[in-house]
N, C-alpha and C positions, 0 to 999 in steps of 0.2 A: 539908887536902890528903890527909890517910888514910882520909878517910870517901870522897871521890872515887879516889881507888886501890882502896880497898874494892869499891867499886862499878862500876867499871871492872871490875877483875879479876872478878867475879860476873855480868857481862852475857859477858865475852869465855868464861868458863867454861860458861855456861848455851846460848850457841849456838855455841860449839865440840864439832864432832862427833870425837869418838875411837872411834866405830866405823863402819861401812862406808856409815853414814848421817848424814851434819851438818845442822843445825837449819835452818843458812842458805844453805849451798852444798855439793851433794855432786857428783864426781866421780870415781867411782871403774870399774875394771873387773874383773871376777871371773868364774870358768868357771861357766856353764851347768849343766853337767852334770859328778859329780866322779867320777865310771868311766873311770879311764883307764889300765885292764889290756891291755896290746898296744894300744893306739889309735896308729894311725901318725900322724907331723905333718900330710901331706897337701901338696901344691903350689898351690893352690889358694886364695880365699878371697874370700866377699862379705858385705853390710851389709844386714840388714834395718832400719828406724827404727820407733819407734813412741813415739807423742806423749801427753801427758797434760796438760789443764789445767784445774784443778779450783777453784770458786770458795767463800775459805773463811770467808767474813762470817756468812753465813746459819745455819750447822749444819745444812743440810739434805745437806750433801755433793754435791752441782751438780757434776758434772766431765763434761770431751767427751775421749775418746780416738779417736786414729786411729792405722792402721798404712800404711805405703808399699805392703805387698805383702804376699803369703804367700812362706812358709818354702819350701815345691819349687818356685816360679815365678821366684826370685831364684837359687837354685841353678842350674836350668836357663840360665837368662840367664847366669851366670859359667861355664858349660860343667861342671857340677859333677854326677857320678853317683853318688859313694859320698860322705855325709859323715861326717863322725869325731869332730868333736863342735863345740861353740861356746862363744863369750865372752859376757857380758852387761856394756855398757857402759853406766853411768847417769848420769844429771845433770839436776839435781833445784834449784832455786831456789824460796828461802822456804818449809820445811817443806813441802816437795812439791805447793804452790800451781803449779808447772812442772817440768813432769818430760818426761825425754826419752830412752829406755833404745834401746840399737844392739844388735841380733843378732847376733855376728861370727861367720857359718859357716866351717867349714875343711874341706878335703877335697881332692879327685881328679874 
């Protein structure tokens, strides 16, 4: 029963992530950019996506990314002319075998 607790605890350890990145599931959101001397909040705010999925048997690193849009194309379309900065929202399943990170612009 201690060799199985043992073991147990050393699997939950080895793909538990304690930093901004987890082995097996990540979710997390953090700014963009960390310049935010006078940066106004903004009224404003849209979502750019963009996709990753990388195939990871081979070790040749095989992956396809795609993005929804560009950065001023999605602005424009949320009526947006000054922005002030952004969030980067990721999530990431099986050591980044899927990965799926959100631009969140802010502005005016």
């Amino acid at each position: 029963m201690a060799t199985k607790l043992f073991f147990l605890s050393a699997i939950l350890f080895i793909t538990a992530g304690c930093s901004v990145s987890g082995r097996l599931v990540t979710n997390s959101t953090s700014p963009y950019t960390r310049n935010f001397d006078n940066t106004p909040v903004g009224s404003k705010q849209c979502v750019l996506h963009d996709f990753r999925l990388r195939e990871p048997i081979s070790g040749h690193s095989i992956s396809a990314e795609w993005t929804t849009d560009k950065i001023l194309k999605v602005a424009e379309k949320a009526g947006m002319t000054n922005i002030y900065y952004a969030d980067m929202h990721t999530f990431s399943l099986l050591l980044g075998i899927y990965k799926r990170k959100k631009l969140i612009i802010y502005g005016d």
